[in-house]
Phi, psi and omega in degrees: 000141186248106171231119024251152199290165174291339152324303195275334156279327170306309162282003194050048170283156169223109168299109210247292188219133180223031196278317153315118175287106190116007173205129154191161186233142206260123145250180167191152169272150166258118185267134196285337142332309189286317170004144186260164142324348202261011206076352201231188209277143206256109193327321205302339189293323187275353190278295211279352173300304209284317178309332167255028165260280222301301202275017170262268170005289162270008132314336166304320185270354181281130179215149191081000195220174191203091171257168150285157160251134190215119182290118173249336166193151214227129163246148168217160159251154136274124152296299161279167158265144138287120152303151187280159193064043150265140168276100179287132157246080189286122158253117176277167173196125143310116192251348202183099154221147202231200165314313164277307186250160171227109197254129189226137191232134169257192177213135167217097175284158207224126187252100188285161195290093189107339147236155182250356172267110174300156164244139116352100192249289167229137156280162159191153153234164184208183186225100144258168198253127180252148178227097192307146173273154148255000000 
């Protein structure tokens, strides 16, 4: 397994803090690449920003075992637009996990250039499937 996956390089994800089990937070820049036509950061980008905060999360939250996480269904709101060059933040949480399922919510602010108070950008949730490794 390749950690970290090329997803997460392809986005400049940066892992900041997983030292809690079951929460952790991500930055990435929106990067002027993700852009939409409209100019602003392309949804689908931030739904895999908040999916590898969330399944990083539950992998996290599993102890003694070394699973797979696997997205069986992911909702996200957009609040806002991003502008390219905004500092993104995913804080994942576990919300709810047993043996199997992980139920996880994420949150992702967002600090554009020249201010210093983040927004709100998008929520998501997700149901993940732990699948043991060997």
């Amino acid at each position: 397994m390749q950690v970290p996956p090329n997803c997460d390089l392809t986005l400049g994800m940066m892992c900041l803090d997983k030292a809690t089990p079951g929460r952790c937070v991500w930055r990435m820049c929106a990067d002027e690449r993700f852009a939409n036509p409209a100019g602003i950061m392309q949804g689908g980008l931030l739904g895999a920003f908040a999916d590898s905060s969330m399944g990083a999360a539950a992998v996290t939250s599993v102890q003694g075992r070394r699973v797979f996480a696997s997205n069986a269904e992911m909702k996200i709101s957009f609040l806002r637009p991003v502008p390219p060059g905004a500092e993104l933040t995913c804080t994942a949480e576990v919300v709810s996990s047993g043996r199997r399922l992980a139920f996880v919510e994420a949150s992702i602010t967002a600090t554009v250039t020249g201010s210093d108070e983040p927004q709100l950008v998008a929520r998501a949730s997700s149901t993940y499937v732990f699948t043991d490794r060997e």
